[in-house]
KOLZA-392484 format. One record per residue (C-alpha): x, y, z; residue number from 0. Coordinates in Angstrom, 3 decimals. Layout:
! residues N
SITE         c1         c2         c3   seq
SITE          X          Y          Z   NUM
...
***
This chain:
! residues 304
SITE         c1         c2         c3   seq
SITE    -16.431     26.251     -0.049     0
SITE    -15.308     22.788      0.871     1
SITE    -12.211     22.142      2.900     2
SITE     -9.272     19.927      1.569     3
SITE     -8.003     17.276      3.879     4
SITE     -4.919     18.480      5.252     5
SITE     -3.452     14.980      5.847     6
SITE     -3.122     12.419      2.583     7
SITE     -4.880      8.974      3.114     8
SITE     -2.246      6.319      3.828     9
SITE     -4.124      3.265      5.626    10
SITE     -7.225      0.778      5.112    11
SITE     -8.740     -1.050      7.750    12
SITE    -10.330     -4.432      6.471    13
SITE    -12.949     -5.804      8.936    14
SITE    -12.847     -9.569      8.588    15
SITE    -14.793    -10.847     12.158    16
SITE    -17.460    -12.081     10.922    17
SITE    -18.327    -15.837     11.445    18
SITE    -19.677    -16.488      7.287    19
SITE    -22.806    -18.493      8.031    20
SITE    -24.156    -18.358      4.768    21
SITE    -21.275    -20.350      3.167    22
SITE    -21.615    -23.073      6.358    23
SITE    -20.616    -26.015      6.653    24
SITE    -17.000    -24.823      4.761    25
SITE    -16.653    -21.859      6.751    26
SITE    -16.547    -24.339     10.031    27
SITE    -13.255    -24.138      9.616    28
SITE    -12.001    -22.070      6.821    29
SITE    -12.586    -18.288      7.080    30
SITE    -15.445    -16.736      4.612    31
SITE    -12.527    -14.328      3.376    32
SITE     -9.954    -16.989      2.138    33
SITE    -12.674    -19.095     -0.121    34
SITE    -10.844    -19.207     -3.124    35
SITE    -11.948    -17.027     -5.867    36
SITE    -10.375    -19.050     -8.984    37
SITE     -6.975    -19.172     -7.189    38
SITE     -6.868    -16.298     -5.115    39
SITE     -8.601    -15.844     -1.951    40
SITE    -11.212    -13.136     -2.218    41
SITE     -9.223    -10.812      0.793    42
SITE     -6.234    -11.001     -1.023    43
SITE     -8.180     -8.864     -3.804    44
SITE     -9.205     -6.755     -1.213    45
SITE     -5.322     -5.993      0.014    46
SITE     -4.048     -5.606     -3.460    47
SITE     -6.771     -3.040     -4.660    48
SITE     -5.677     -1.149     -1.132    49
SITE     -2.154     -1.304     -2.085    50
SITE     -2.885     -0.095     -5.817    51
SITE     -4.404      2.588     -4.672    52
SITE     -1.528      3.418     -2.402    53
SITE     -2.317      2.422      1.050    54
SITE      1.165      0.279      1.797    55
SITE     -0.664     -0.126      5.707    56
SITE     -3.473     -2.166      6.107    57
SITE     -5.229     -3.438      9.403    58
SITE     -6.979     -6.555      9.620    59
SITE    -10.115     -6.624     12.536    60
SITE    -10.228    -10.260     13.218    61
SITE    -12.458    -12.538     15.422    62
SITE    -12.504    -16.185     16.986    63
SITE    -10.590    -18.942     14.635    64
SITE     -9.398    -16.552     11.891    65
SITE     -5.820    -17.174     12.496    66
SITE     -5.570    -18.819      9.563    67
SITE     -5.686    -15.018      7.945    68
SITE     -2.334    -14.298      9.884    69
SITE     -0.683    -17.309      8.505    70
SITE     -2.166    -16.627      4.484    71
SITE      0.158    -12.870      5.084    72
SITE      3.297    -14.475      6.665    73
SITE      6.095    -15.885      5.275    74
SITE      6.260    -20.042      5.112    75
SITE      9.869    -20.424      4.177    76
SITE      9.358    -24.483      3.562    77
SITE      7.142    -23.752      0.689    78
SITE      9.030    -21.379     -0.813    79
SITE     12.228    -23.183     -0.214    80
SITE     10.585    -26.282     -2.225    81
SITE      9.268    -24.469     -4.648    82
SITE     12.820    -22.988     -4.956    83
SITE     14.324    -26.357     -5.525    84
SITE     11.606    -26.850     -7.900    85
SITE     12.746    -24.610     -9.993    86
SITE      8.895    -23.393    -10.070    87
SITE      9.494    -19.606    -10.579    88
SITE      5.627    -18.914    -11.218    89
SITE      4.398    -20.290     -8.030    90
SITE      7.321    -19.065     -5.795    91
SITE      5.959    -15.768     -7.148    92
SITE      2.190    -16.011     -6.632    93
SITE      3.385    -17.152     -2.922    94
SITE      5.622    -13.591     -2.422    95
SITE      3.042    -11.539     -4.294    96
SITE      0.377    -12.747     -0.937    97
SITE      3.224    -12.239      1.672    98
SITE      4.266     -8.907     -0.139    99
SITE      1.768     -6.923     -1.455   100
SITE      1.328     -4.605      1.905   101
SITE      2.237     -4.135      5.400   102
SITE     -0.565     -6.137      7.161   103
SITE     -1.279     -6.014     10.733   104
SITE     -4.285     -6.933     13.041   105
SITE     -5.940     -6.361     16.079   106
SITE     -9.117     -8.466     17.082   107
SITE    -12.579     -7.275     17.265   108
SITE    -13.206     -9.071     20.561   109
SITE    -17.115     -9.507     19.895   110
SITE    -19.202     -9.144     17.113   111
SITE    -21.434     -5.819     17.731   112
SITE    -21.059     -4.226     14.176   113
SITE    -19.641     -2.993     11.414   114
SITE    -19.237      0.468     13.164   115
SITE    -17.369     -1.311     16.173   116
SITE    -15.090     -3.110     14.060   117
SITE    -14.559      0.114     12.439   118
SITE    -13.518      1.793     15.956   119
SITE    -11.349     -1.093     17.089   120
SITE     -8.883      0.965     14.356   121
SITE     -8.276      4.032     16.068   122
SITE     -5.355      3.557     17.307   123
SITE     -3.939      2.002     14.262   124
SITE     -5.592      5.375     12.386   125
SITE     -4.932      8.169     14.482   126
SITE     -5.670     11.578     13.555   127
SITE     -5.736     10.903      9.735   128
SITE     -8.617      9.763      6.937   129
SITE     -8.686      6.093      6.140   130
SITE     -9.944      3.802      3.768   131
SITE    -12.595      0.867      5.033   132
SITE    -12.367     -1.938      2.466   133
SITE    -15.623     -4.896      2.765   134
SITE    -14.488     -8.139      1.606   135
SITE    -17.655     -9.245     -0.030   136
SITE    -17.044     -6.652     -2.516   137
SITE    -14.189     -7.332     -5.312   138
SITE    -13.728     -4.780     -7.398   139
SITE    -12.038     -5.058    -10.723   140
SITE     -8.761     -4.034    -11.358   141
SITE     -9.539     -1.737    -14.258   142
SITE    -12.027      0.315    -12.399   143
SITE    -10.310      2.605    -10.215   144
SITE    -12.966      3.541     -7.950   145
SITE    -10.704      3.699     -4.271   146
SITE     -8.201      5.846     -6.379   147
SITE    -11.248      8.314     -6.450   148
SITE    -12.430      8.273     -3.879   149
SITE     -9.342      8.876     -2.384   150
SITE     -9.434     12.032     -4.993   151
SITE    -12.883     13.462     -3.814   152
SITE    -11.775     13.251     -0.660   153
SITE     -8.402     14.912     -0.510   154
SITE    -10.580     17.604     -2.824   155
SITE    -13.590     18.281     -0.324   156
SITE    -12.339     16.665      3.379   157
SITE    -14.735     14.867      5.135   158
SITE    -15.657     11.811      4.542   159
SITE    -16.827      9.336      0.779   160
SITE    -18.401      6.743      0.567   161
SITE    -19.057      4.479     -2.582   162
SITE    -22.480      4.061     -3.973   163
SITE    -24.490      1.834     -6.369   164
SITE    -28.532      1.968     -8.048   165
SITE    -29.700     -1.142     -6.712   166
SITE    -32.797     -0.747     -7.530   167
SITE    -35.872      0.221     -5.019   168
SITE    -36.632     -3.240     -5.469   169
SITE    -32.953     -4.538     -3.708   170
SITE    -32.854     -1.513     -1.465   171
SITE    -33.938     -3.329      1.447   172
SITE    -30.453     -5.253      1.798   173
SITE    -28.249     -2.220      2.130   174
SITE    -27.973      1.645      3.410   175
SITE    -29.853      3.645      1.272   176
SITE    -28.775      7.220      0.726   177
SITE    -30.429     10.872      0.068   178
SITE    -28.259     13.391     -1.901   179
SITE    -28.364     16.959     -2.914   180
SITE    -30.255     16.869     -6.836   181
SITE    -28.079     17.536     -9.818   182
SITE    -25.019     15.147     -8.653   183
SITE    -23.463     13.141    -11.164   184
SITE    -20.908     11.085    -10.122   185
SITE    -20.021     12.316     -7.263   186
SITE    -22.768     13.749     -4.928   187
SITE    -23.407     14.891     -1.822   188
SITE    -25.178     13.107      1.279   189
SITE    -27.846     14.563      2.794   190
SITE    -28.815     11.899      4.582   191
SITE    -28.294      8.025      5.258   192
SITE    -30.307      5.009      6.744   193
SITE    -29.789      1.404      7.241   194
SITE    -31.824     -1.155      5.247   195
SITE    -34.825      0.532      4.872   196
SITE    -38.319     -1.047      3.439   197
SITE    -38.505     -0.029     -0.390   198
SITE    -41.180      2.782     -0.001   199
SITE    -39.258      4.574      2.929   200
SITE    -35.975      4.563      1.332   201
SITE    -34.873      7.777      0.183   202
SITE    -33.401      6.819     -3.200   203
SITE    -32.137      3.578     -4.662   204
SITE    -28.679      4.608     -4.166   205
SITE    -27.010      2.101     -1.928   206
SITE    -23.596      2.250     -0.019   207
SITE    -20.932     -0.493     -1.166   208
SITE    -18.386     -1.736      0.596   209
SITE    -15.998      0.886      0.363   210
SITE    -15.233      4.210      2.163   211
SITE    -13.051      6.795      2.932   212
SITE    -13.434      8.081      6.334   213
SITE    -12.283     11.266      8.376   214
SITE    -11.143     10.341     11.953   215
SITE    -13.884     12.590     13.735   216
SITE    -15.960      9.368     13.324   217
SITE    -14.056      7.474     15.869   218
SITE    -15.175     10.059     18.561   219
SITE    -19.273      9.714     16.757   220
SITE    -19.164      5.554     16.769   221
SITE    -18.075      5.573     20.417   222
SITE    -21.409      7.839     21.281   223
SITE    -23.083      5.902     18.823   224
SITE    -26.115      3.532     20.352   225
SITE    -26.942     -0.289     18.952   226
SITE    -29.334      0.109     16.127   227
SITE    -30.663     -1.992     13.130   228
SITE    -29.295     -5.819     13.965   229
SITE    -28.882     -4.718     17.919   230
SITE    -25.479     -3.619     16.365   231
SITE    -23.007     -0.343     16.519   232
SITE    -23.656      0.865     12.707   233
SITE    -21.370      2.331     10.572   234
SITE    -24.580      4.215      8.480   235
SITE    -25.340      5.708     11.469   236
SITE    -22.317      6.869     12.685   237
SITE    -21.859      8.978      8.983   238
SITE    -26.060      9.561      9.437   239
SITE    -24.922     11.717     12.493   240
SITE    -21.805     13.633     10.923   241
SITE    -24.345     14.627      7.818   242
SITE    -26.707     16.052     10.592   243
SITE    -23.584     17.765     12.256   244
SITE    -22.605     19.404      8.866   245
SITE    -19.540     17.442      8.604   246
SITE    -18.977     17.109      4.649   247
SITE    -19.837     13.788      3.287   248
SITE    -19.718     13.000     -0.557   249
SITE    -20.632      9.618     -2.286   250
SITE    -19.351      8.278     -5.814   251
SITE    -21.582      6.768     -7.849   252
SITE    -19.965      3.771     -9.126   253
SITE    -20.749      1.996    -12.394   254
SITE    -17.874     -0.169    -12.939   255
SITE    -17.470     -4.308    -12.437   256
SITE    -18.231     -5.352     -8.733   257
SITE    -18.302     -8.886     -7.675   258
SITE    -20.114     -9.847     -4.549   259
SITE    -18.736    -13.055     -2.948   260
SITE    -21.189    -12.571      0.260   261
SITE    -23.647    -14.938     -1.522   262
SITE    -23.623    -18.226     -2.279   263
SITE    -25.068    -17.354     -5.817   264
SITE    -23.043    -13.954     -6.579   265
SITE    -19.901    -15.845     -5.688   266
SITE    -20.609    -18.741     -8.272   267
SITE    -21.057    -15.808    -10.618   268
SITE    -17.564    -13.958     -9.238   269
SITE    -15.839    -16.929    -10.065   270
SITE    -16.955    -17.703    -13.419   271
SITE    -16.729    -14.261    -14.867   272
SITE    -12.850    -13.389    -13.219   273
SITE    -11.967    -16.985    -14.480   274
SITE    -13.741    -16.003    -18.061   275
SITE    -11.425    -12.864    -18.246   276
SITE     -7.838    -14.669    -17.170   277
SITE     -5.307    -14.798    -20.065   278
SITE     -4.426    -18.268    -18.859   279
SITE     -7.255    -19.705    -18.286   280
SITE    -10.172    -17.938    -20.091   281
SITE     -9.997    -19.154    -23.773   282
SITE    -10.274    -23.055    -22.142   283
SITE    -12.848    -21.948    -19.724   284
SITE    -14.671    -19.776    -22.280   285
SITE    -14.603    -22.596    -24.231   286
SITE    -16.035    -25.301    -22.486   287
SITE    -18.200    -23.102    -20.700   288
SITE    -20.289    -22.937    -23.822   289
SITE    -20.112    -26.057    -24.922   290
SITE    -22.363    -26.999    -21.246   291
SITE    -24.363    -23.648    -21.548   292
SITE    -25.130    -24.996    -25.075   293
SITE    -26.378    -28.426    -23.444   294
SITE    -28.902    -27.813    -20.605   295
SITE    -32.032    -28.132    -21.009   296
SITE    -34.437    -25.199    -21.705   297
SITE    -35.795    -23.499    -18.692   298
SITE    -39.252    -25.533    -17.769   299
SITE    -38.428    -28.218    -20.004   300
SITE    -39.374    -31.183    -18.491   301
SITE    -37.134    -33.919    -17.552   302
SITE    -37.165    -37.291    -20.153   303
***
């Protein structure tokens, strides 16, 4: 029978290190994770979907010239003093709902060696209990509660979740492709895990997203764990060796609205359908964005 989790999930660790070449040259100096995302940046998704789900502590693993995350979560009491005198009430409270919407802290990363390193630079933030790992290339929307369950499955069965999405053999290549027990639904259980695999080696189409809830025993398995795909500490093969140790780990099969902002493409398309769906600016947006759909030329149409 599978055993609960004895300790309730309370914290998410949010690796932000890395250096966001593919967005170059505006990640020279801005980090990947504050590129706006209509008028949010993309991590401050990330923190409020953390704190929705009830995880008030969050830990940021930082690199190299990402201070500029520390100052998006402090306080700037100019601003909000002129805005104050302003008398702008809406934009006073955009700026608290960034400083306010969770207890952030951070710790750096030191060097870049992997997902499964940053991961372990949060074991002393973690302790002894389960915590969430949030990706911020991965938004998703606010009416899908996915965290919430697999916060759920966990607390049910212990051990560790981890979300999951049909890519497609054709797009499994990009991700960690997953083998589960047959006759799953939504929620499944892991049998086995590897990193990127070529399309006919991968052991289903099922990829892992950008979102997990871990138990602490993996601490103890990442710091035995050797470099592998990338010359990099992996996260999929930290969880690779708990499933081989019979350590219980479950995926959920998500279905809902994700929005990848890790490429260039997928964040045009991030932007354009959250801005499409805001009550204040969607019926303008909607609007015109038609009117230009309605205007370019047909595909292979030649130019005049």
């Amino acid at each position: 029978m599978p055993t609960p989790s004895a300790r309730p999930t309370r914290k998410a660790v949010i690796p932000v290190a890395g250096m966001g070449t593919r967005f170059l040259p505006a990640t020279k100096a801005v980090p990947k994770e504050l590129l706006p995302v209509v008028d949010r940046p993309a991590l401050q998704y990330i923190v409020e979907e953390a704190a929705r789900a009830g995880l008030g502590e969050v830990l940021m693993v930082t690199g190299r010239n990402k201070a500029a995350i520390e100052d998006f979560f402090d306080r700037v009491p100019e601003l909000e003093t002129a805005l104050e005198k302003k008398g702008d009430a809406a934009r006073l409270a955009a700026v608290h709902d960034s400083t306010e919407v969770a207890q952030v802290h951070f710790v750096r990363q030191g060097e870049a060696r992997g997902l499964g390193h940053a991961v372990l630079q949060a074991a002393a933030f973690v302790g002894d209990e389960p915590f969430a790992v949030l990706l911020g290339d991965d938004i998703i929307d606010a009416r899908d509660h996915l965290l919430e369950q697999m916060l759920q499955v966990q607390a049910e069965h212990g051990g560790s979740v981890v979300a999951l999405l049909d890519v497609g053999r054709e797009n499994i290549d990009k991700y960690g492709a997953v083998a589960v027990e047959p006759g799953g639904t939504d929620v499944v259980t892991i049998t086995g895990l590897v990193e990127k695999p070529p399309a006919d080696e991968a052991p289903s189409s099922l990829a892992v997203i950008g979102r997990y809830v871990l138990a602490p025993e993996v601490f103890d398995v990442l710091r035995e764990t050797a470099p592998g795909r990338g010359g990099e500490i992996q996260l999929t093969d930290a969880l690779a060796t708990l499933v081989e140790r019979g350590e219980p780990v479950h995926g959920v099969v998500f279905s809902g609205r994700r929005y990848d902002t890790g490429d260039r493409l997928d964040y045009l398309k991030a932007v354009v359908q959250l801005a499409s769906e805001r009550e204040d600016l969607g019926p303008g947006f909607r609007s015109w964005l038609a009117e230009f759909v309605a205007d370019l030329p047909a595909t292979g149409a030649s130019e005049a």
